[in-house]
C-alpha positions in Angstrom: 124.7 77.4 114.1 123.7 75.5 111.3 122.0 77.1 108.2 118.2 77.0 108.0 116.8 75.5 105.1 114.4 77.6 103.0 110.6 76.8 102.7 110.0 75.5 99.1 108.7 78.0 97.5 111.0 80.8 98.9 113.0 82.5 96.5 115.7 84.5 97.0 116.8 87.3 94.7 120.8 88.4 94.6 122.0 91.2 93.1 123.8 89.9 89.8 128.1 90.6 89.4 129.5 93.5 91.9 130.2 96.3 88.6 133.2 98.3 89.1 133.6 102.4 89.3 133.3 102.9 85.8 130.7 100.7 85.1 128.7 103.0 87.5 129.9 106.3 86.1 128.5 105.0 82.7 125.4 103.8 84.7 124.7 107.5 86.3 125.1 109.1 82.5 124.1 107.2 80.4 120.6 105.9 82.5 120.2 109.1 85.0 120.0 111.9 83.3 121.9 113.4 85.7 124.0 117.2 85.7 127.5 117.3 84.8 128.4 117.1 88.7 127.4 113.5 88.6 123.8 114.7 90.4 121.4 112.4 89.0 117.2 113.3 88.3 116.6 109.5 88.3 118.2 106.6 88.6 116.9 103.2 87.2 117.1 99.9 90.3 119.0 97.4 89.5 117.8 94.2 88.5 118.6 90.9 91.0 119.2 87.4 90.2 117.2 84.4 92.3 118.9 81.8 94.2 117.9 79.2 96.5 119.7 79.9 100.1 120.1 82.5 102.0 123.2 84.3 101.8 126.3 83.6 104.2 129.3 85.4 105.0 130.0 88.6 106.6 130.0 90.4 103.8 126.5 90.5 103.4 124.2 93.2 104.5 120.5 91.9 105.9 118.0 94.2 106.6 114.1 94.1 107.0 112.2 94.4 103.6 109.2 96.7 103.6 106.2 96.1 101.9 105.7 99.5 100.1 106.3 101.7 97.4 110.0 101.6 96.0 110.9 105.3 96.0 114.0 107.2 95.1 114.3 110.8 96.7 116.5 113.9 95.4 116.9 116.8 96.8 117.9 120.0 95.3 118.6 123.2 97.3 115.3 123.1 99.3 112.9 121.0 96.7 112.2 117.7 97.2 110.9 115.0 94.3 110.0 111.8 95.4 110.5 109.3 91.9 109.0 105.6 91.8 110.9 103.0 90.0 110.0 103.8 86.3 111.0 107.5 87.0 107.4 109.4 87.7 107.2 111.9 89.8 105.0 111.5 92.5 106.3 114.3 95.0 102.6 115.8 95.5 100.9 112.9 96.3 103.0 112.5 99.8 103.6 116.6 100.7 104.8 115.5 104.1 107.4 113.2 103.2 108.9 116.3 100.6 108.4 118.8 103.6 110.5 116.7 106.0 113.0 115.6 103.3 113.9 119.3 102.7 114.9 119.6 106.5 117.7 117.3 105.7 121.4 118.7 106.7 121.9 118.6 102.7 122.3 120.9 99.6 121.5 118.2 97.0 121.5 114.5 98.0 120.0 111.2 96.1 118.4 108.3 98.2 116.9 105.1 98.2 114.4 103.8 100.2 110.7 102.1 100.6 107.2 104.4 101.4 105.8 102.6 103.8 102.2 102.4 105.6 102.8 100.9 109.3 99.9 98.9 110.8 99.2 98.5 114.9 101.5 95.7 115.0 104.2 98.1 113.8 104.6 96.1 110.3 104.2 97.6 107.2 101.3 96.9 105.0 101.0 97.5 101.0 97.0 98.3 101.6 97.4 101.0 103.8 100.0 102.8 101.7 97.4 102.3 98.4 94.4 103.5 100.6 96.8 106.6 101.7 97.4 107.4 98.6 94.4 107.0 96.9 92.9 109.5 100.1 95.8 111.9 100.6 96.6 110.9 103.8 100.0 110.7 103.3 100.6 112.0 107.5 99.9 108.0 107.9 103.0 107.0 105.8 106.3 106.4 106.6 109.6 106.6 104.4 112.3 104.1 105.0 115.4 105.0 103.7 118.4 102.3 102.7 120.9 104.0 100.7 122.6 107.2 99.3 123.5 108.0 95.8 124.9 111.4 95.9 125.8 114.2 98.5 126.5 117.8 97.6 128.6 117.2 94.9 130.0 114.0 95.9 129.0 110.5 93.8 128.4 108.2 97.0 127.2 105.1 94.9 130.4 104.3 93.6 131.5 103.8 97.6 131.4 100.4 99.5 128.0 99.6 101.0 129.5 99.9 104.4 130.5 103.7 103.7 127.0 104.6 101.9 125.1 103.0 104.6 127.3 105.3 107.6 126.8 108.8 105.6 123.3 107.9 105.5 122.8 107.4 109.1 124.8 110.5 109.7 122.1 112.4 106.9 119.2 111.3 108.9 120.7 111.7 112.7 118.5 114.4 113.4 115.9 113.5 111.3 112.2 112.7 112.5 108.9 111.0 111.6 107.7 110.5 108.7 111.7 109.6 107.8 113.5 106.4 109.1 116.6 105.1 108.5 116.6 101.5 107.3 118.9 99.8 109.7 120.9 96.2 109.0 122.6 93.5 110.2 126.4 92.0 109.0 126.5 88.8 108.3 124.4 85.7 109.6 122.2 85.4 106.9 120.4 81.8 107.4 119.5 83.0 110.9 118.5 86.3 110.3 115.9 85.0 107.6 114.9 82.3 110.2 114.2 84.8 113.1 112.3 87.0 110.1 110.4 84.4 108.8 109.3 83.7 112.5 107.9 87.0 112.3 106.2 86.8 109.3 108.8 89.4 107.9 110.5 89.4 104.8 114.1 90.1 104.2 116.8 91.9 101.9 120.6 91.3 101.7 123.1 93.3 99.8 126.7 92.1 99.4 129.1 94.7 101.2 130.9 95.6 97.9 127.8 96.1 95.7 127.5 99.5 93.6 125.1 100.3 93.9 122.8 98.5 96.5 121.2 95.3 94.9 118.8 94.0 97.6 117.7 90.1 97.7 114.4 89.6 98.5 113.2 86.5 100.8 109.3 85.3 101.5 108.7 82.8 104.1 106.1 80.9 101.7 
């Protein structure tokens, strides 16, 4: 098939150079503020890189982008903390997502993910999430999960993408609403942003041997 053009005005962000295992262990120390078991209290996103095509090859990841709140969640022995990007805590503003993150079949994990509002049509809408919030309806909200960091003493994000994404599926196997786990497709960028973009649906693509995840983000503009 042959690749799909993108719209002018569509810009896609990459994730910059893959960093090696060290360059992570420095990154969980030195930015995270973590334990000395490598568990970290916050971990700072990673900055991307725009091109101007979609992605190709099987080793990129392409999943659906959620129009929400960027949230990191850790979990430590039965309390939850749900961190936005610059590190606040907001974990009691959204008591039901911390009450079903503490069900998890976990001691002390790290994840990654998008808080979500999901309208009728089932798409997710920034408004709603902003109107929850600002009302303490957070029973509305969903929590899309797309990585892991760390599990009971083990530093995931130093792992293939492949491997982070398959121990986080088997984290959230028994897990209900309000917590989702942000699924993907290998490979086949160009038409997965074209069937997206038909949808009016934005998309993210990792590279299979980024540490940690480094998500490109595509508009259909």
């Amino acid at each position: 098939m042959p690749s799909t053009p993108v719209n002018r005005g569509v810009r896609f962000c990459i994730g910059s150079n893959v960093p090696r295992a060290a360059v992570m262990a420095k990154s969980m120390t030195d930015r995270s503020r973590g334990d000395r078991t490598g568990f970290p209290r916050w971990v700072k996103p990673r900055l991307c890189k725009l091109v101007d095509t979609p992605p190709q090859g099987s080793e990129w990841f392409h999943e659906i982008k959620f129009d929400g709140y960027r949230m990191h969640a850790r979990l430590d022995r039965g309390r939850a903390q749900l961190l936005t990007r610059t590190g606040l805590d907001w974990t009691q503003k959204y008591p039901p997502i911390a009450a079903a993150l503490t069900a998890l079949p976990g001691k002390q994990a790290y994840l990654d993910g998008e808080l979500c509002g999901i309208t009728r049509n089932g798409k997710t809408s920034f408004s709603l999430i902003q109107t929850a919030s600002d009302s303490g309806n957070a029973d509305a909200l969903v929590f899309f999960l797309s990585d892991l960091l760390y599990l009971d003493g083990e530093v995931i994000s130093v792992a293939p993408l492949r491997e982070r994404k398959e121990r986080l599926r088997d984290l959230l196997s028994n897990a209900g609403a309000p917590l989702q786990y942000s699924d993907h497709q290998i490979g086949r960028g160009p038409e997965f942003y074209a069937r997206a973009c038909e949808l009016s649906l934005e998309v993210s693509s990792a590279s299979a041997r980024m540490r940690p995840i480094c998500l490109a983000i595509v508009g259909c503009g």
